[in-house]
C-alpha positions as CSV (number, residue, x, y, z in Angstrom):
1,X,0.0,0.0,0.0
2,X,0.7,3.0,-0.9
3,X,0.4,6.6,1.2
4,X,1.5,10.2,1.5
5,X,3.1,11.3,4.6
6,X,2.3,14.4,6.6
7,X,4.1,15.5,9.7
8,X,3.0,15.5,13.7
9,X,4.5,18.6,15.2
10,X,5.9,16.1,18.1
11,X,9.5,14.5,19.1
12,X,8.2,11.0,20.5
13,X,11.6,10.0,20.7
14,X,10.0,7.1,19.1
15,X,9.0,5.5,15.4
16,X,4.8,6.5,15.6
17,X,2.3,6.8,12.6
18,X,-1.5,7.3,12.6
19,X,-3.4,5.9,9.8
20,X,-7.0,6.3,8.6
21,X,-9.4,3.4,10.0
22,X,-10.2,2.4,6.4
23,X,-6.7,2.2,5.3
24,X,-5.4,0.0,8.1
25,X,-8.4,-2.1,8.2
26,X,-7.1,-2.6,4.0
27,X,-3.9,-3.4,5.8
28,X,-4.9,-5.5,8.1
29,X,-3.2,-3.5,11.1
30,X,-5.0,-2.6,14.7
31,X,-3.7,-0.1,17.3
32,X,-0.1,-0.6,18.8
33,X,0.3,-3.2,16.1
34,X,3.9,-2.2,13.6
35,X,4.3,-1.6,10.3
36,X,7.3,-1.2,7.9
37,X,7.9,1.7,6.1
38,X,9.7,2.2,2.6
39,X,11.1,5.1,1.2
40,X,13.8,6.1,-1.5
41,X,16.1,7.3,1.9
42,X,15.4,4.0,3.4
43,X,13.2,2.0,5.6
44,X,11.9,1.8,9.3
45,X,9.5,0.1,11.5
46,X,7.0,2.4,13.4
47,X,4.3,1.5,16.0
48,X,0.9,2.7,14.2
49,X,-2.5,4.1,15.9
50,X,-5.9,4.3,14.0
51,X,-8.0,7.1,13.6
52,X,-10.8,8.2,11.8
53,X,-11.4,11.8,11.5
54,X,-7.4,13.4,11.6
55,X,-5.4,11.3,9.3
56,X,-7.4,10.9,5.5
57,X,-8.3,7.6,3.4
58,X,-4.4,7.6,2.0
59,X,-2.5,9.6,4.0
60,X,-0.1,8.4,6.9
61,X,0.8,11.1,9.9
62,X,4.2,10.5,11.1
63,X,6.0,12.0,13.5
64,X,9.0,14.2,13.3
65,X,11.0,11.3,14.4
66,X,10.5,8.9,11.3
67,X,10.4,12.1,8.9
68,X,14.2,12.9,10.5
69,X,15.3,9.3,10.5
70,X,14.4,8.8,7.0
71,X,14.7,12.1,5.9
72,X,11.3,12.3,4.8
73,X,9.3,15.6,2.8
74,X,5.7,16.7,3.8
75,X,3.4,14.7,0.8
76,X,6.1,12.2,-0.1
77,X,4.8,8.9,-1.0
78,X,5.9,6.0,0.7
79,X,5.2,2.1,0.7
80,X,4.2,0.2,4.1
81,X,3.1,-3.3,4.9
82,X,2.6,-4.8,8.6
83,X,5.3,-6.1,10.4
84,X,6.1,-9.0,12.6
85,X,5.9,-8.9,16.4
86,X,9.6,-8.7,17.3
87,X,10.9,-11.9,18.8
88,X,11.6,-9.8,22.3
89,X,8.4,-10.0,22.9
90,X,8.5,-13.5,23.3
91,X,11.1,-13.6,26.1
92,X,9.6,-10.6,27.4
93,X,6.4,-12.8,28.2
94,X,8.4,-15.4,29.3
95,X,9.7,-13.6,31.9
96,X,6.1,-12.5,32.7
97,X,5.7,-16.1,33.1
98,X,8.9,-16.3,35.7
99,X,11.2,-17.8,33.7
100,X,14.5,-17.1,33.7
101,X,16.2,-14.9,30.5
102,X,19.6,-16.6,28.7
103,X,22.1,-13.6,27.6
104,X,21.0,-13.8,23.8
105,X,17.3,-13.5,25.1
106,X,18.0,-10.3,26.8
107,X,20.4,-9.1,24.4
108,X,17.5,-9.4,22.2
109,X,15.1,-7.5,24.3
110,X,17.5,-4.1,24.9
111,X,18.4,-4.0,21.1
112,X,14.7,-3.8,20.4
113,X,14.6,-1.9,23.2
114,X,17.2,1.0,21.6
115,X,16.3,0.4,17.9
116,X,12.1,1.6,18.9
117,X,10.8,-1.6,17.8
118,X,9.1,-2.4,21.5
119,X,5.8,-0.1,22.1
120,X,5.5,1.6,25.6
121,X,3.0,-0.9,26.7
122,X,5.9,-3.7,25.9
123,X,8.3,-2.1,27.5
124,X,6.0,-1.7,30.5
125,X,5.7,-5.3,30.9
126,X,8.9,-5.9,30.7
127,X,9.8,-3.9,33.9
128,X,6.9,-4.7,35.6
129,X,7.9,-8.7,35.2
130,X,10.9,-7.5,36.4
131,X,9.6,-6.0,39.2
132,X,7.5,-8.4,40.3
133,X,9.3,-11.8,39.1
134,X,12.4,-10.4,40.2
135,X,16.2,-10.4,38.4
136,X,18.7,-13.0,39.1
137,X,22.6,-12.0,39.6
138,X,23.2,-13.7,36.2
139,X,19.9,-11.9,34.2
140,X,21.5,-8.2,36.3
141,X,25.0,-9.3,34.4
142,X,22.9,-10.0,30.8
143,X,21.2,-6.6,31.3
144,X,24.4,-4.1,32.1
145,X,26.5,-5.8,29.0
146,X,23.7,-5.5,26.3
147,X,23.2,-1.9,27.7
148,X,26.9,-0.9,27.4
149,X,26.8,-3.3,24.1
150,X,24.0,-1.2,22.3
151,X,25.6,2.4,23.2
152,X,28.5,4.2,23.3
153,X,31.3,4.4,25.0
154,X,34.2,6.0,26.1
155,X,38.1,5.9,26.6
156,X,40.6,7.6,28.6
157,X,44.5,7.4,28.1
158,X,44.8,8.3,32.1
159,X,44.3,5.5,34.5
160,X,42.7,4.4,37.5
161,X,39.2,5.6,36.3
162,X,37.0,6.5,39.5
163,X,33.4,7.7,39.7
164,X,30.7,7.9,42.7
165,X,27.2,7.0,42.9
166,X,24.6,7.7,44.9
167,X,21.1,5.5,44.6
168,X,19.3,9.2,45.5
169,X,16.2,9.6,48.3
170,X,17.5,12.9,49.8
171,X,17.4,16.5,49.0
172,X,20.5,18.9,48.8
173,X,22.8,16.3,47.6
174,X,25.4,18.3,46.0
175,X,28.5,15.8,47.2
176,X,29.8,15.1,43.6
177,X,30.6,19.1,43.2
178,X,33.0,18.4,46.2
179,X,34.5,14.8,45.3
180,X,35.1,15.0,41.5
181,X,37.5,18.3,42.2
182,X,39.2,17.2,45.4
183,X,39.8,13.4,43.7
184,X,41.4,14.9,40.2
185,X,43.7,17.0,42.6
186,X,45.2,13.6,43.6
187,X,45.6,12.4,40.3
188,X,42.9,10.4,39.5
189,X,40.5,10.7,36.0
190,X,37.2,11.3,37.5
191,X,34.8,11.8,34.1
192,X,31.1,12.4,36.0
193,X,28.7,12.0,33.6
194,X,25.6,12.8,35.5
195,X,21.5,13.0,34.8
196,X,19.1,16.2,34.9
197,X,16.5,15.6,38.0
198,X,13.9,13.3,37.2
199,X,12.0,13.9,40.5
200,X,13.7,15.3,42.8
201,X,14.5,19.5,43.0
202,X,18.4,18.9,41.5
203,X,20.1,16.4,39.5
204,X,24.1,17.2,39.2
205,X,23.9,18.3,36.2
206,X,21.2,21.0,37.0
207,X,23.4,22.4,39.9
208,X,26.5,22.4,37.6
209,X,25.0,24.3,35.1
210,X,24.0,26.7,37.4
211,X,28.3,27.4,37.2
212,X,29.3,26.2,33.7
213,X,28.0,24.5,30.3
214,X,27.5,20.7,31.0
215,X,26.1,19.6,27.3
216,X,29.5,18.0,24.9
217,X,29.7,15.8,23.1
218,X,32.4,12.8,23.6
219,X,35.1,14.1,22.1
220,X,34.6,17.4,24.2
221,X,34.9,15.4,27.0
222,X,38.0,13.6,26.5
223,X,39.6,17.1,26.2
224,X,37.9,18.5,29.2
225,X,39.2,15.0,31.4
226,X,42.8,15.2,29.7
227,X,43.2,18.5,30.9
228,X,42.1,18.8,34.4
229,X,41.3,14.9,35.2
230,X,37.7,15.2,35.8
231,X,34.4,16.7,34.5
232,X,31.0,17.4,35.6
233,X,28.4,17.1,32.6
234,X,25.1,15.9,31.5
235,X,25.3,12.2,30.3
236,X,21.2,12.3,28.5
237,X,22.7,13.7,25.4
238,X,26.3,10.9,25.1
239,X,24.0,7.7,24.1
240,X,25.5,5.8,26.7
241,X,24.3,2.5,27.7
242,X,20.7,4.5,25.8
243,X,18.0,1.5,27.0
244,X,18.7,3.0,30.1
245,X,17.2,6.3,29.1
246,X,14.5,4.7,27.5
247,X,13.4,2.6,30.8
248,X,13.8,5.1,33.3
249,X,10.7,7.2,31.3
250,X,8.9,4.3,32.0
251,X,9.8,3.5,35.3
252,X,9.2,6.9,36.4
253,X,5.0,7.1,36.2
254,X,4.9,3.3,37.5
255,X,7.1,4.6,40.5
256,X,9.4,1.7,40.2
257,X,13.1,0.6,39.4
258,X,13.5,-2.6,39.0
259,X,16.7,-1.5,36.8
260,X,18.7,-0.1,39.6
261,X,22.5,-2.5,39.1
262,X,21.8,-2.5,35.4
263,X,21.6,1.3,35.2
264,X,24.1,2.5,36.9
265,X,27.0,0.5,36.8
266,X,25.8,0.5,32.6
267,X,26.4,4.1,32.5
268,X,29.8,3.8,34.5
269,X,31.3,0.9,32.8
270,X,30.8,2.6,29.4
271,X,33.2,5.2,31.1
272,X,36.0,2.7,31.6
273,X,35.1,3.1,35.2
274,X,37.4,0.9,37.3
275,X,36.7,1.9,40.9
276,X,33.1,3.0,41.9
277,X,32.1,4.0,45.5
278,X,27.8,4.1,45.7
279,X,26.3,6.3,48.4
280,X,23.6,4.6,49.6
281,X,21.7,7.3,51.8
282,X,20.4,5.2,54.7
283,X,17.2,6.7,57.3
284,X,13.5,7.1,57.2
285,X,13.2,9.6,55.0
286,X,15.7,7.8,52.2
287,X,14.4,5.0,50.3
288,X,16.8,2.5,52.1
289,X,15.2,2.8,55.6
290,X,17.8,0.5,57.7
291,X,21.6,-0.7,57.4
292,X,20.4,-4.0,57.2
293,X,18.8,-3.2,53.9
294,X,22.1,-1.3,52.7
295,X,24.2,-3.9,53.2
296,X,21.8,-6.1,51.3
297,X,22.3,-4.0,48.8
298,X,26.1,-3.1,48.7
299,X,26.6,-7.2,48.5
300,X,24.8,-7.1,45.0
301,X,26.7,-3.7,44.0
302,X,29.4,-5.5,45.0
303,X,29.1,-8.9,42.9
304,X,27.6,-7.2,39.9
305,X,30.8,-5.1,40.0
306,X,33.2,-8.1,40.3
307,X,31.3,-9.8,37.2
308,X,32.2,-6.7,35.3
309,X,35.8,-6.2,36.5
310,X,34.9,-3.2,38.5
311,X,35.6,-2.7,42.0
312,X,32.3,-1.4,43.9
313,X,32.8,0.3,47.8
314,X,29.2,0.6,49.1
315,X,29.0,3.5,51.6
316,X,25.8,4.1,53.8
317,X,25.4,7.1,54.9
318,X,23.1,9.6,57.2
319,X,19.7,9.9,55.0
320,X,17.3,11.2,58.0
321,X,17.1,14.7,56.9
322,X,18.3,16.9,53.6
323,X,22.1,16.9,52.9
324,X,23.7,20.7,54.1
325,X,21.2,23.6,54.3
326,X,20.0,24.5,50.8
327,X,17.5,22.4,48.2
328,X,17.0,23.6,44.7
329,X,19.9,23.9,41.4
330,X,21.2,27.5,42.0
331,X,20.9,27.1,46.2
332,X,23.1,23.9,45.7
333,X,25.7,25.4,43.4
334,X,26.2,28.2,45.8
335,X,26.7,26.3,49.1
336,X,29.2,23.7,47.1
337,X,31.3,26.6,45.9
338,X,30.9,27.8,50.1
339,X,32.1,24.1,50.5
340,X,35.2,23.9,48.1
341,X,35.9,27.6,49.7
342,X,35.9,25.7,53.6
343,X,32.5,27.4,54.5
344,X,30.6,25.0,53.9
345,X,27.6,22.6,56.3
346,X,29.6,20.3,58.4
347,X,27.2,17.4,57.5
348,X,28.4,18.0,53.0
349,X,31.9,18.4,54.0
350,X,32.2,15.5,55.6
351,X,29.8,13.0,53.6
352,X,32.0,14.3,51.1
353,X,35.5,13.6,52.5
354,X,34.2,10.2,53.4
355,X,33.1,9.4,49.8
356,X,36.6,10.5,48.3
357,X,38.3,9.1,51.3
358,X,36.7,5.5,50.3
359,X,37.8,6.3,46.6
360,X,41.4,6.8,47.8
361,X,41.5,3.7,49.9
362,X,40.1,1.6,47.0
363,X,43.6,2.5,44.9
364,X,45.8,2.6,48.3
365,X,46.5,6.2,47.6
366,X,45.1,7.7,51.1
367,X,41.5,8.0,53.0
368,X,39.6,10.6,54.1
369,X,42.1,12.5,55.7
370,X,43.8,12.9,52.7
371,X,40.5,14.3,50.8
372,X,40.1,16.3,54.3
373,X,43.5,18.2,53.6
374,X,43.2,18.8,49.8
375,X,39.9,20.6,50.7
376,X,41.0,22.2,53.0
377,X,44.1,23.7,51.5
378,X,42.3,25.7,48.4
379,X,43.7,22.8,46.0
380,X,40.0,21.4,45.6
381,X,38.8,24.8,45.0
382,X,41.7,25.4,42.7
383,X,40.4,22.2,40.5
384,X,37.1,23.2,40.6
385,X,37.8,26.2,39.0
386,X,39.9,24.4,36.1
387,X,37.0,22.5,35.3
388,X,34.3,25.1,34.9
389,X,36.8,27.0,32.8
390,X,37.7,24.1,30.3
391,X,33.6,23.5,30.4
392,X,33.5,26.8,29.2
393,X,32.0,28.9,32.7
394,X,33.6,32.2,34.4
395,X,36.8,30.1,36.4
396,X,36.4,33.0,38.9
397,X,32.5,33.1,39.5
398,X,31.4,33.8,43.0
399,X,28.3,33.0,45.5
400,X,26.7,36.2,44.4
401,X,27.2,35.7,40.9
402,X,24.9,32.6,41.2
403,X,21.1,34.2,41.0
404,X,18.2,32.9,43.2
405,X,14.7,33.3,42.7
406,X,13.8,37.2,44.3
407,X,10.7,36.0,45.1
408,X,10.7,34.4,48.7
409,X,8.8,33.3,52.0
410,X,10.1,33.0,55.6
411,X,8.4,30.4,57.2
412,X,8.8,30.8,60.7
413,X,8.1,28.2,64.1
414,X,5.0,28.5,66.2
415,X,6.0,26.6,69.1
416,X,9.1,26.7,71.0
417,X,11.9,23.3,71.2
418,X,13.5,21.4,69.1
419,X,13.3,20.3,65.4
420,X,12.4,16.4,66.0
421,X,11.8,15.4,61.9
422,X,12.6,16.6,58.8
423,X,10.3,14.8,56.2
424,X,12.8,14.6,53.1
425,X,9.6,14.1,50.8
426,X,8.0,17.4,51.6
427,X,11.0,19.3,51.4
428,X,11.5,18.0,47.6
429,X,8.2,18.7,47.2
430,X,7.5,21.8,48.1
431,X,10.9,22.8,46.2
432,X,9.6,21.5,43.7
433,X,6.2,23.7,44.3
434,X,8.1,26.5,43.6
435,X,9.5,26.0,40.7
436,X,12.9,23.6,41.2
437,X,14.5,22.2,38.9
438,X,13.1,23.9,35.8
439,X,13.4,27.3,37.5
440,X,17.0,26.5,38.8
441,X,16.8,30.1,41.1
442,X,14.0,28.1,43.0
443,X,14.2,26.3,46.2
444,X,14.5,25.9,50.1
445,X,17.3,27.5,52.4
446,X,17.0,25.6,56.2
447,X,18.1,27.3,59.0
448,X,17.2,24.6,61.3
449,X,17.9,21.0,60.8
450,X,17.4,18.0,63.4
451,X,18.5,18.4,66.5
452,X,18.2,22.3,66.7
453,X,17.0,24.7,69.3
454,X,14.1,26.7,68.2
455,X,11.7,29.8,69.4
456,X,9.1,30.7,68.6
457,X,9.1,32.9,65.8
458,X,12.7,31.9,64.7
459,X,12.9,31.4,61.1
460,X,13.0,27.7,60.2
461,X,13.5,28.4,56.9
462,X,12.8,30.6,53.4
463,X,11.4,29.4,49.9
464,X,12.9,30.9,47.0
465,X,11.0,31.1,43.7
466,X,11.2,32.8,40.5
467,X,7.8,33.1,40.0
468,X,4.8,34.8,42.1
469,X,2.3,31.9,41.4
470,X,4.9,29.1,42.4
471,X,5.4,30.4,45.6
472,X,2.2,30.9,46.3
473,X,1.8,27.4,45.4
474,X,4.3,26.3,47.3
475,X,3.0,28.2,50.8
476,X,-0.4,26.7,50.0
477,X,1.1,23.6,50.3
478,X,2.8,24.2,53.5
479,X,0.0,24.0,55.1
480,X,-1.1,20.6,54.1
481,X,1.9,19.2,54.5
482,X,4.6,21.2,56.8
483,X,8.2,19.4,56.5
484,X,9.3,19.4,60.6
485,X,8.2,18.3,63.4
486,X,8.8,20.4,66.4
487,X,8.6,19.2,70.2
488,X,9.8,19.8,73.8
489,X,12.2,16.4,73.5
490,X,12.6,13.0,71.9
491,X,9.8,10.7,73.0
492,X,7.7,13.7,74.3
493,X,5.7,14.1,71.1
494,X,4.4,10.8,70.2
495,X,1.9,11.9,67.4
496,X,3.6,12.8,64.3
497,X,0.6,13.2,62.4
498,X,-3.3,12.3,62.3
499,X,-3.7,9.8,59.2
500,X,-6.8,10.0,57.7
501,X,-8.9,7.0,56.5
502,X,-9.3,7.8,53.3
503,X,-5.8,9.4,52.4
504,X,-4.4,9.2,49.3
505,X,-1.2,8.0,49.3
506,X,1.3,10.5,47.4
507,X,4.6,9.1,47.8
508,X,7.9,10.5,45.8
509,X,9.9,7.5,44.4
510,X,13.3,9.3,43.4
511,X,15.2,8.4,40.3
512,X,18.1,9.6,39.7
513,X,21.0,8.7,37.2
């Protein structure tokens, strides 16, 4: 069959076509089903949808993704047929099923996966059998080597190759500003490729470009690591390990991550990462709520490494309450440069010490004494500053030069004592209320964290937003759901909160890559 082609105004980042309800019923096609499409430029597969009033009898809508991949003109003609179920389908049922996936089965599935032959609803399964069915060490080890198999990768002259991790759960995690610089100072290549938030207020890369350009491409990078040892840039846009992209969209509205191993140590691997410490943020308010459950972890971190000739260090650290003082991209960049300067919150200074101090024990070049002393002698700040120039941002920016949102809101105590609980989830959230991360000058300053004295009146902390309308969104939302938890003294205040019967449960799931 024949049909012209017109253009959807949309970047799927997937093969999709809509045809008239009389042409595919010609066709033999129904919704979600493929078909193959010919042209003079070449050929793809696209997942088709049926309609009957906005695509004609004879005319194909395609979006901008198959017009750019075959390099398409509005009213060309083109040639389709149906296509075949792909075979990863198959195995992806199997494992529905709880069977067990071989390597060439899974290989299968992630090159599907990455070429846009598997529809969301496929790919939906597939994590959810994961989920639920679980992933054995081997199927973990399948996974991470089709992933770094089917992207990119990248090579550095300079060895040992280092990199940190954290799983996420808190907010204000800014550690990674501190350990990339103070690790290159001793020698090591430290390339941080690092993603945009997904949902939390920051990712790394937002709070870096709040100081310099984080988008290059590969071979920008090599230059930026063979000059100063390290970077810090966004990895979305380097194809690396790329399924992993693709899954993490799909993970993110079903709130789970059955991917975890896979995905990151894909994405460091393709690195030529040799030595990885993961921060595993351990408390209530982190998604790991006990040690036991960390070291659960760190042993599969661990074995999945070995399988891939890494060596992991698991490290789990305080995740009760948000990481330093300030939550939101611009906030964050500002108190790591206070950091790298010696100003810094106790609580990022030394989370971040540990981190590189566990780094330089890996190699038997030192421990946290060592990343202690670079920080504190300027050399960390020094590095820093290397790095944002050779990224292409002002070497000598300053606190000030970082803007925050003008817009703000004290919020002040009521009650006299002591700040009992910090809810990490409402923090994110209402940073998030007001704007953070897509309006990087938006966010949350606190002036009192657990532990603290407080009177009444004092100021437990200020929102920062860009906008009018997010922050009175965000205040609005104070009120249903205020971060702390005040009291006279541990074990004094017994009711943290009234549940209500018929709550809706609203929980943040944080993914972070």
């Amino acid at each position: 069959m024949k049909l012209k082609v017109k253009k959807i105004p949309l970047e799927a980042g997937k093969m999709i076509g809509v045809m008239n309800k009389s042409d595919a019923e010609y066709l033999g096609v129904k919704p979600m089903e493929r078909i193959r499409i010919f042209s003079e430029k070449g050929e793809i597969v696209a997942i088709i949808d049926i309609t009957e009033k906005f695509a004609k009898e004879g005319e194909i809508l395609l979006s901008e993704d198959c017009f750019e991949s075959m390099r398409l003109k509005e009213g060309a003609a083109v040639k389709v047929k149906p296509e075949e179920r792909p075979e990863s389908v198959k195995y992806i049922r199997k494992k529905l099923a709880g069977g067990y996936l071989s390597y060439e089965e899974v290989e299968k599935i992630i090159k599907d996966t990455v070429e846009r032959k598997l529809s969301d609803i496929e790919l939906a399964s597939f994590l959810t059998a994961l989920y639920i069915r679980g992933i054995s060490m081997e199927e973990a080890e399948y996974l991470t080597k089709s992933m770094i198999k089917t992207g990119k990768t990248i090579k550095f002259n300079k060895k040992p190759v280092v990199d940190k991790h954290s799983i996420g759960g808190i907010p204000g995690d800014k550690t990674s500003l501190l350990v990339v610089p103070i690790v290159a100072v001793a020698d090591l290549t430290m390339p941080k490729t690092s993603s945009r938030a997904i949902t939390s207020p920051a990712g790394t890369a937002d709070r870096m470009e709040c100081i310099a350009p984080v988008e290059f491409e590969i071979e920008e990078i090599v230059r930026i690591v063979n000059k100063t040892n390290a970077c810090l840039v966004w990895g979305g846009a380097l194809d690396l390990a790329p399924a992993d992209d693709i899954f993490i969209q799909i993970e993110f509205p079903l709130g789970i991550d059955p991917m975890l191993f896979p995905s990151i140590l894909s994405k460091k691997k393709s690195v030529g990462s040799e030595y990885v410490v993961i921060d595993i943020p351990t408390g209530r308010g982190a998604k790991i709520k006990t040690v036991e459950e960390a070291e659960d972890l760190a042993e599969d971190f661990i074995e999945l490494g070995r399988r891939l000739k890494m060596k992991i260090k698991c490290v789990s650290t305080f995740g009760d309450q948000p990481l330093g003082r300030a939550v939101g991209p611009a906030l964050e960049a500002r108190e790591a440069l206070l950091a790298l300067q010696g100003n810094g919150p106790n609580d990022l200074i030394d989370k971040a010490t540990t981190l590189a101090g566990t780094l330089f024990r890996m190699i038997g070049k030192g421990n946290k004494e060592l990343a202690l002393k670079i920080l504190k002698s300027g050399k960390a700040m020094k590095k820093f500053r290397e790095i944002v120039k050779e990224q292409g941002g002002n070497a000598n920016i300053k606190v000030k030069d970082i803007p925050v949102g003008e817009k703000k809101l004290d919020i002040k105590a009521n009650t006299s004592g002591k700040v009992l609980w910090i809810y990490n989830h409402r923090i994110a959230t209402i940073a998030k209320e007001a704007g953070a991360p897509k309006y990087k000058g938006a966010g949350i300053y606190l002036y009192k964290k657990m532990g603290d004295v407080v009177k009444k009146g004092d100021r437990l902390f200020t929102i920062f937003a860009e906008k009018s309308s997010k922050l009175r969104a965000a205040e609005k939302l104070i009120k249903k759901e205020f971060p702390m938890i005040i009291g006279k003294g541990y074990g004094e205040k017994m009711d943290l909160k009234k549940i209500p019967e018929d709550k809706k449960r609203n929980h943040i799931f944080i993914l972070e890559r």
